[in-house]
N, C-alpha and C positions, 0 to 999 in steps of 0.2 A: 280208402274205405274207413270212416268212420266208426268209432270204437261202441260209438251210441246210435245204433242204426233207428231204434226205436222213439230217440228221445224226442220230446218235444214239447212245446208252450202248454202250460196250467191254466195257471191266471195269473193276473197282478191285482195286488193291495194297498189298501190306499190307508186302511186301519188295520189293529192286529184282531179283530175280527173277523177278517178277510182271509188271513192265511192260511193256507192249506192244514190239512189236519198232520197232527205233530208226531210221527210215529217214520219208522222206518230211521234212514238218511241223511243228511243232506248238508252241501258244501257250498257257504257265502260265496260271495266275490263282491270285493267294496274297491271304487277308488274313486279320485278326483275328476272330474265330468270330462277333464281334458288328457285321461291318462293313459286313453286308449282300450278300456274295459272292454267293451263290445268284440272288437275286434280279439282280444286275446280269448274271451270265452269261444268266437269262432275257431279260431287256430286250435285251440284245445279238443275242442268236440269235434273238429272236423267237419263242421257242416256250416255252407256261406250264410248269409244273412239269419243265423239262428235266433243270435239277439241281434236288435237293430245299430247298425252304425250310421251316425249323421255326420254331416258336415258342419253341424249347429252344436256346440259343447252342451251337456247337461241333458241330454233327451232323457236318460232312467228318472224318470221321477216318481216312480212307482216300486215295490217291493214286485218282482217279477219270478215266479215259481215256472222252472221246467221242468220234467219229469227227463232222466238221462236211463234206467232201469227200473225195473220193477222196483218199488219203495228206494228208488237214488233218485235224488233230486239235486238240480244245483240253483242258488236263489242268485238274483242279481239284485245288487241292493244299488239305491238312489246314492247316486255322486252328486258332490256340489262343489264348488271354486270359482268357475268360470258361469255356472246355470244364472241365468239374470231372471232369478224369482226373491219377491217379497221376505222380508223378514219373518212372517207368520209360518209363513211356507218352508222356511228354512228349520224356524223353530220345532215345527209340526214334523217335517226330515229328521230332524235329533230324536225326536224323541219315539217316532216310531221304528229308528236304528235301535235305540236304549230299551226298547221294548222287544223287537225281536231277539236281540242278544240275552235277554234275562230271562226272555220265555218260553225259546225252544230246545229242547231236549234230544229232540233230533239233529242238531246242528254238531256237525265230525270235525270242522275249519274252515277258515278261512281265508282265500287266497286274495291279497290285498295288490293290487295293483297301481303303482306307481312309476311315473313320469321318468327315466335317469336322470333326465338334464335337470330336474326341478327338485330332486332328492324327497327329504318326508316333509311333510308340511304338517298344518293342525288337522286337517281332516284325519290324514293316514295316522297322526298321534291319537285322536278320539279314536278311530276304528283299533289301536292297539289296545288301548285304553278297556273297552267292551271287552274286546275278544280275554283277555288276562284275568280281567272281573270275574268272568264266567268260565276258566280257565279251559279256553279253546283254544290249539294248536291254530299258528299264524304260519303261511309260506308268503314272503313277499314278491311278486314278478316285478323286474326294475326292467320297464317296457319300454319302449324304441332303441335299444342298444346299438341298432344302428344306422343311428345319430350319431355315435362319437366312434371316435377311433379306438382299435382292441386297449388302444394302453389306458384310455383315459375310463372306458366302460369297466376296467376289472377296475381302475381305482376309487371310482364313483361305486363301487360294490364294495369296496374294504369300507369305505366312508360309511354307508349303512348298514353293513353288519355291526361294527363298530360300537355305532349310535344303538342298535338292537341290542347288543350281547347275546344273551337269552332268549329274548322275547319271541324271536321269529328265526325261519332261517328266509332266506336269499338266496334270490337267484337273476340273472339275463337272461333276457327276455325279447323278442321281436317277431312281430306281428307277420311283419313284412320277409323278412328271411327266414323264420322257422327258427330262429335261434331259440336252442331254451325249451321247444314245446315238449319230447319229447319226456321231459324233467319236471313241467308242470304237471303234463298229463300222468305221469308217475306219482305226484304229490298229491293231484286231485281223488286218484282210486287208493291209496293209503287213507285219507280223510276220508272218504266214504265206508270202508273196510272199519273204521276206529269202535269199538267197543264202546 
C-alpha cells in the first residue's frame, strides 16, 4: 500500500511560468537521463508507472509536478547525459533547473539520483551546485547497487560521501531489490516536513 494513496500528475513546464503555484511543499528529484530516476520515484511512492520509465534515456524533458498530499508535492526535474537533444535545448534545461532552484520557496530538498557504477559526474555537480546556492538540504540515492557486489557498493558509497563531506548525505539504493527505499522514503517525508 502506498504511502501516497491520493498522489498524482499536475502538470509539466516547459517555462517557469508554468509552474505550479509556489506555496505549501515540495521535494526535487534531479539525475542523469540514465540513472534510473523514474524508476526510483516509483519505488518510493509505491505506485508502478507513476512517472514514466523508458527504454529510451532522457524522456523528463519537462519540469513534471505531482501532487503526493495535500499542499506535498514531489517535482521531477529534466535529466540530461545520455538525452540526444540540441545544444539550445540543453542550454534552455540549465537555465530553467537555475531558475527553478532560485525561485521556489517551497522547495524542502532534493533527492539526487545517481548511477553507482558512474559515481558524480557534472550534471550531479550543477545539481549540487543549485541546491547549496539556495541552501537546500541534498540526500543522494547511489542507484542500481545491485550491480556490484556488497563490498564494491559500500566502497563506491565511502568514495561519494567522501567527494560530498557536507554537502549531502548518501545512501544505496535499488530500484529492482528495494534496497535503500525504506531510507529514502524516510528522507523524502523529513524534506517535505522541513520548515
Amino acid at each position: 500500500m502506498s504511502q501516497y494513496p491520493s498522489a498524482k500528475f499536475i502538470t509539466s513546464a516547459n517555462a517557469a511560468s508554468q509552474f505550479v503555484a509556489d506555496d505549501g511543499r515540495e521535494v526535487a528529484v534531479a539525475g542523469r537521463s540514465n540513472a534510473g530516476k523514474s524508476s526510483a520515484i516509483n519505488v518510493i511512492v509505491n505506485r508502478r508507472q507513476f512517472a514514466r520509465t523508458s527504454k529510451t534515456p532522457g524522456r523528463t524533458q519537462l519540469v513534471n509536478f505531482f501532487a503526493l498530499r495535500e499542499a506535498q508535492r514531489l517535482v521531477d526535474l529534466p535529466g540530461y547525459g545520455y538525452a540526444k537533444v540540441t545544444d539550445s535545448i540543453r542550454r534552455h534545461w540549465g537555465e530553467l533547473l537555475q531558475e527553478y532552484f532560485e525561485s521556489r520557496q517551497s522547495l524542502g530538498g532534493l533527492l539526487l539520483v545517481v548511477d553507482i557504477r558512474r559515481q558524480l559526474k557534472e550534471f550531479d555537480r550543477q545539481m549540487l551546485e543549485f541546491s547549496t546556492a539556495v541552501k537546500i538540504p541534498t540526500h543522494v540515492l547511489l542507484t542500481k547497487s545491485d550491480k556490484l557486489k556488497r563490498g564494491k557498493a559500500a566502497t563506491a558509497k565511502l568514495q561519494v560521501q567522501k567527494e560530498l563531506s557536507e554537502t549531502a548525505t548518501v545512501q544505496l539504493f535499488s530500484a529492482l531489490n528495494k534496497t535503500g527505499c525504506d531510507e529514502a522514503r524516510e528522507k523524502l517525508e523529513t524534506f517535505l516536513q522541513r520548515k
